[in-house]
C-alpha positions as CSV (number, residue, x, y, z in Angstrom):
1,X,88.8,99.8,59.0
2,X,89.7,96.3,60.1
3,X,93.4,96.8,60.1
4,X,92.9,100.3,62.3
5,X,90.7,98.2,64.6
6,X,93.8,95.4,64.9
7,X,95.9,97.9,65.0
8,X,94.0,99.2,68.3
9,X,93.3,95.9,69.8
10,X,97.3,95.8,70.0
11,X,98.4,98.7,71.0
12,X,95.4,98.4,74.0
13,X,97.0,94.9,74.3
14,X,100.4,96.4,75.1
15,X,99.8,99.0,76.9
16,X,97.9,96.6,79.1
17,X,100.4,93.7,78.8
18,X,103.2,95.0,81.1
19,X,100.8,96.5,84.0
20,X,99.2,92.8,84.3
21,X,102.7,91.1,84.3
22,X,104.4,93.4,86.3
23,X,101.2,92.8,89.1
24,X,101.5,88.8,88.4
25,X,105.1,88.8,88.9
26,X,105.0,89.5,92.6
27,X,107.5,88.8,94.2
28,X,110.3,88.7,91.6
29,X,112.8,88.3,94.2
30,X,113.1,86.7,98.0
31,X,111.2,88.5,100.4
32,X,113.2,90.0,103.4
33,X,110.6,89.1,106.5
34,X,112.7,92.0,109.1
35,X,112.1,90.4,113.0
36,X,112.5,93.4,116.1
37,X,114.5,91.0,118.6
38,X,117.3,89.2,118.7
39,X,116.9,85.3,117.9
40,X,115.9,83.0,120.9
41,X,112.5,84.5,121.8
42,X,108.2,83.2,120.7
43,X,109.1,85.7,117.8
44,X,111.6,83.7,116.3
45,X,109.4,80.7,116.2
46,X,106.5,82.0,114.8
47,X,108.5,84.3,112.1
48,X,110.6,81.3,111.4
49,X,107.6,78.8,110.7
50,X,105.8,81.5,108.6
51,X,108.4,82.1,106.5
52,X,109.3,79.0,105.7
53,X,105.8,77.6,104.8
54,X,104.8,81.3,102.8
55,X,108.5,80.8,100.6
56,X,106.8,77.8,99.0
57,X,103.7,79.6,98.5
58,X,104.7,82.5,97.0
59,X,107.3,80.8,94.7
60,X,109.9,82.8,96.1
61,X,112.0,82.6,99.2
62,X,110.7,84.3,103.1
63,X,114.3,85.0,105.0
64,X,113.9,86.5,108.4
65,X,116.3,89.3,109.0
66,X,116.5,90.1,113.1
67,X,117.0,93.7,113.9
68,X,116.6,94.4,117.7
69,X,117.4,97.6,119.6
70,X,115.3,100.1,120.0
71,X,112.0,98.7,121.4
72,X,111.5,97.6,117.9
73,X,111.4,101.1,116.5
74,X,114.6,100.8,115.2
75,X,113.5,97.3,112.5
76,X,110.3,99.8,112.0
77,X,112.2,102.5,110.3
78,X,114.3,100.3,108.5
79,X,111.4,98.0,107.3
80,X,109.2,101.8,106.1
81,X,112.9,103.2,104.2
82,X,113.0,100.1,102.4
83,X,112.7,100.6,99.0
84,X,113.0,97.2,97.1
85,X,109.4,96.3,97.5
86,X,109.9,93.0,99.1
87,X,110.2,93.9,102.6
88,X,107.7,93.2,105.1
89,X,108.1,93.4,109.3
90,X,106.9,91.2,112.0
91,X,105.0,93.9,114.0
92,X,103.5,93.0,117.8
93,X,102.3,94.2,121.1
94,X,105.4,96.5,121.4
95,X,105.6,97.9,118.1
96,X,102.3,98.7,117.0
97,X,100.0,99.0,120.2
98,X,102.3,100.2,122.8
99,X,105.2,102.0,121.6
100,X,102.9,105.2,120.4
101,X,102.1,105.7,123.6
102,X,105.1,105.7,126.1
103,X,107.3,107.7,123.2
104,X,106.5,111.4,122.8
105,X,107.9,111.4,118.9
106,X,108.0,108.5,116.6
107,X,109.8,108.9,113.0
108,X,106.5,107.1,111.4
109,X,103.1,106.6,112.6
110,X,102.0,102.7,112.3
111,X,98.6,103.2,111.8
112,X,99.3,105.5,108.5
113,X,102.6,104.4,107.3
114,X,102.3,100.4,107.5
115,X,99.5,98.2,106.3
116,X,98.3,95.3,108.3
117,X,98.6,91.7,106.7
118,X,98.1,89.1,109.0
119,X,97.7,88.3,112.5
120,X,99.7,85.0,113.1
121,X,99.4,84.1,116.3
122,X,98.5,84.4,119.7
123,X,101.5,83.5,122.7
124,X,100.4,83.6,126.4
125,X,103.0,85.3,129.0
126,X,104.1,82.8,131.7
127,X,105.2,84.0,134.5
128,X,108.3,82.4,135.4
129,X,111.2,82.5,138.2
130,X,114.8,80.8,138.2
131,X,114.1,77.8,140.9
132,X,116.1,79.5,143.4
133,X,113.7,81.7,144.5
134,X,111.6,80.6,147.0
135,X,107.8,80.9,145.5
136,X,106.1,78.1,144.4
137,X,103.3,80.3,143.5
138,X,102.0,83.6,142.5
139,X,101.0,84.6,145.8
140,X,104.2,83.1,147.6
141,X,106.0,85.4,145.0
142,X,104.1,88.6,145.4
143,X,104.7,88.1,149.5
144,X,108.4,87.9,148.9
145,X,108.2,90.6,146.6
146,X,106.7,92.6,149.3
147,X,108.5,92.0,152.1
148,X,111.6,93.2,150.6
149,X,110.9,95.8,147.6
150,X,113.3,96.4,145.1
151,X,115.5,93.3,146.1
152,X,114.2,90.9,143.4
153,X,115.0,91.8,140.0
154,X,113.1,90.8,136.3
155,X,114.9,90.4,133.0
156,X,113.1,91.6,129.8
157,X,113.9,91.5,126.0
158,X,113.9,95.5,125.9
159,X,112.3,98.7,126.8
160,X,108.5,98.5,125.6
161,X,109.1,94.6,125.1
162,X,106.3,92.4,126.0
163,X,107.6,90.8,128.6
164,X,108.6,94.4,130.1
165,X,104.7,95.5,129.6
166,X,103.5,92.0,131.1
167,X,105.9,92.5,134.2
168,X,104.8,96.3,134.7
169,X,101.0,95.3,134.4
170,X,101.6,92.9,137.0
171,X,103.1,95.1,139.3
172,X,100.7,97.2,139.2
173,X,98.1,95.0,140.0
174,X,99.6,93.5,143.0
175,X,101.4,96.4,144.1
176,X,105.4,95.1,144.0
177,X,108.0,96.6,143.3
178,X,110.9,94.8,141.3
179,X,113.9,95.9,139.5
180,X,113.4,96.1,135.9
181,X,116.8,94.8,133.5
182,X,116.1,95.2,130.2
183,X,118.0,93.2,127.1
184,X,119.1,93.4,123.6
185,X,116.3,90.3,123.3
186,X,114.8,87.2,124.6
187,X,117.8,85.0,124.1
188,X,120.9,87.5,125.9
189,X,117.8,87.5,129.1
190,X,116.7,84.0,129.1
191,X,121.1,83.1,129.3
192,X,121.2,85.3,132.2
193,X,118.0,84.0,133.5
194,X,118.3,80.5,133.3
195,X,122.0,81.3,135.2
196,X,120.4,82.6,138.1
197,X,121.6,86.2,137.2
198,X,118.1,87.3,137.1
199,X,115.6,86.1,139.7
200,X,112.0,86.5,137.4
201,X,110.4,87.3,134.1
202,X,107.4,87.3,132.0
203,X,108.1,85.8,128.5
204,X,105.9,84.1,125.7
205,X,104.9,80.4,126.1
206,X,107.2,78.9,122.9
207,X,110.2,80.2,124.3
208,X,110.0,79.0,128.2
209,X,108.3,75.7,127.7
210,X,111.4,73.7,126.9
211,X,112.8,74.5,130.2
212,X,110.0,74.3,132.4
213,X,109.5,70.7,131.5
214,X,113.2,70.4,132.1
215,X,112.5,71.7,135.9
216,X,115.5,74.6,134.6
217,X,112.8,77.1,134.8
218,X,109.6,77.3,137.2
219,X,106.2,78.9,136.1
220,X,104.2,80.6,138.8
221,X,101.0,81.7,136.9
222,X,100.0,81.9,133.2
223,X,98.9,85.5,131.9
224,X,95.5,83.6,129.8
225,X,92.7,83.6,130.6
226,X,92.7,79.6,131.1
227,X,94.7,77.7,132.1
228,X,97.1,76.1,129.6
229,X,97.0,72.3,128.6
230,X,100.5,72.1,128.6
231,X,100.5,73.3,132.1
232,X,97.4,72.0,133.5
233,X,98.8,72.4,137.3
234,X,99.6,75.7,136.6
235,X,97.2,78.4,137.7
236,X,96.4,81.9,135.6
237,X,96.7,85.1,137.7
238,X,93.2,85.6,137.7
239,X,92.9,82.6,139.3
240,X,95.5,83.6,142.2
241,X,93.6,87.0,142.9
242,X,93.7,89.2,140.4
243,X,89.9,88.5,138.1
244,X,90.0,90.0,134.8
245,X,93.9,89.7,134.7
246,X,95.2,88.9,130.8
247,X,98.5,89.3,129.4
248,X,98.9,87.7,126.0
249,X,101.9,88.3,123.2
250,X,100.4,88.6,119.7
251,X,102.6,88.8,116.2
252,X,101.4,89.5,112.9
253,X,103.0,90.8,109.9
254,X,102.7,94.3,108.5
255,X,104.1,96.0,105.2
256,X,105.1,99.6,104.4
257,X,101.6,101.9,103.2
258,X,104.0,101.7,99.7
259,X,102.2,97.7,99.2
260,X,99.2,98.0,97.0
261,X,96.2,96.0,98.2
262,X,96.9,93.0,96.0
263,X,100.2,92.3,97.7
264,X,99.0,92.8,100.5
265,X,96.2,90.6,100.5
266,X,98.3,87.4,99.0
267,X,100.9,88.3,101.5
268,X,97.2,87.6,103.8
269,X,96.7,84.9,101.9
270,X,99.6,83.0,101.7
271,X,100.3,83.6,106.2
272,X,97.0,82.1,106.6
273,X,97.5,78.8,105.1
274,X,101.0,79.2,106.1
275,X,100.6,79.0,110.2
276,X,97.6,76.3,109.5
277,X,100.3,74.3,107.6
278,X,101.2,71.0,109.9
279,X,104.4,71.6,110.1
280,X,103.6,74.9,111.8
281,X,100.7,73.8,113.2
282,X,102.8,71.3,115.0
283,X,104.8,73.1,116.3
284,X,102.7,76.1,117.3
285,X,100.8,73.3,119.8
286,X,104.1,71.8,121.2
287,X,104.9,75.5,122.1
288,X,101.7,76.6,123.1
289,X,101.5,79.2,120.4
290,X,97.8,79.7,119.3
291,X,97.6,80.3,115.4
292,X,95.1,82.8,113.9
293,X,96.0,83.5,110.3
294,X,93.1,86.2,110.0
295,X,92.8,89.0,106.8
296,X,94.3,92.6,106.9
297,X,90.9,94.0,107.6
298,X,90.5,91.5,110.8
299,X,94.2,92.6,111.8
300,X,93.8,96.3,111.8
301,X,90.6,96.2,113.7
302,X,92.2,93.8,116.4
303,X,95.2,96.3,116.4
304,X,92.9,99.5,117.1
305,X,91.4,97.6,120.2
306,X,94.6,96.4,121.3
307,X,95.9,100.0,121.1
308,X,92.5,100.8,122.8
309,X,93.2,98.4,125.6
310,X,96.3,99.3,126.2
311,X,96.1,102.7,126.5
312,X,94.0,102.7,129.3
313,X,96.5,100.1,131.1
314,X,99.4,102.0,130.5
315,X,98.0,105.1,132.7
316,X,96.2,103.3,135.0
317,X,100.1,101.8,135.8
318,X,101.9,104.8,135.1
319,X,104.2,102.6,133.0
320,X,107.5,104.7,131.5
321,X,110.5,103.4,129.6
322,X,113.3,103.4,132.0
């Protein structure tokens, strides 16, 4: 009897040991963090700091991967075929609450085929325009804008980026019109931008600070809903005429629906203490990137009322892909 009952105990043992190690493992190799833009935009900044503080965390090593193109659909497909288990996508405003509504047919549905993680942080749009244009303000811009429309132009980092919906949203509020010039990502538009090329944009905080302190850049309103510290002189659109006005970038990560719930909540885990980390944190203030760090449940609730939100924004502006 006791050697049947040993005997038992084992084989329960084994059959149990590989599940538990195979769970406890994870990751068992680097995990590939997959970025929808090109390098030189608030996304890079905030996937960059993340991954490098989760790598330590996780005992294995977070490389970003940047994939742009295709209003970020493109990095989403690739991210959902993956089949190495270790792949994860940096989703945001584009990709999961405004791309399902200005494309007819997607190739995967974000709110079935991806599981959230984390929402990382929070980037406010700034409003800015080369120095050679003659506004010192929002409403100095929106009178030039009027009194010739169509002959100032505004860069973006893509179709159904961010800055494309922040720009659009604006329009439609104040009732410009500008030409829209879209680019492969924040870096290729901030080059052309910075030139002179372009005459206006709308992108995140962490990636137009350096140069409006340098006076290369200059902001004209903030899209929050206060006005910034780093900008105190700077007033938000709702201040310059347009109440209720808000245009903030969000990122947070997302994995495909194949991520059981326990990787997915240390993947939570570890982005949390990651973007609260101080080297992160210090540079998330010097950037004016806000860090949240919340749980998956937190993120896919914020996601349904961002998609919520933005739904009714999109057809109150009529706003297509060009």
């Amino acid at each position: 009897m006791e050697r049947r009952s040993f005997l038992a105990a084992a084989l329960l043992s084994a059959a149990a040991g590989p599940r538990a190690y195979a769970q406890g493992s994870w990751p068992s190799k680097p995990i590939r963090l997959i970025v929808p833009f090109a390098p030189g935009g608030s996304s890079e900044i905030i996937a960059r700091s993340t991954a490098a503080e989760m790598g330590g965390m996780l005992g294995q090593t977070v490389y970003v991967d940047n994939k742009p193109g295709g209003s970020g659909n493109i990095a989403m497909q690739e991210c959902l075929n993956a089949s190495d288990g270790h792949t994860i996508i940096l989703g945001h405003i584009g990709t999961l609450a405004v791309n399902p509504l200005l494309f007819a047919k997607l190739p995967f549905d974000v709110n079935r085929d991806f599981k959230p993680i984390s929402l990382l942080a929070k980037v406010p749009s700034l409003y800015v325009v080369n120095p050679s244009v003659p506004a010192k303000n929002l409403k100095e811009f929106v009178a030039l804008a009027k009194a010739s429309p169509g002959k100032l132009n505004y860069g973006s980092a893509g179709n159904g980026s961010a800055g494309h919906l922040a720009m659009e949203y604006l329009k439609s509020e104040t009732g410009i019109f500008m030409l829209h010039v879209p680019y492969r990502g924040t870096g290729p538009q901030m080059t052309d931008l910075l030139a002179g090329r372009l005459e206006a944009a709308s992108v995140g905080a962490a990636a137009v600070m350096p140069f409006i302190k340098a006076g290369k850049l200059r902001c004209i309103a903030t899209g929050s809903r206060e006005r910034l510290p780093q900008l105190p002189d700077v007033a938000t659109v709702a201040e310059q005429g347009y109440p209720g006005f808000e245009m903030t970038q969000w990122y947070g990560l997302m994995a495909p629906s194949s991520f059981s719930d326990e990787q997915v909540a240390r993947l939570a885990a570890s982005a949390g203490k990651a973007v609260k980390a101080p080297a992160a944190a210090n540079r998330f203030n010097d950037e004016a990137v806000f860090a949240v760090g919340d749980s998956p449940a937190q993120f896919k609730a914020f996601i349904t009322a961002e998609q919520s939100r933005w739904k009714k924004v999109v057809s109150r502006a009529n706003i297509r892909l060009d």
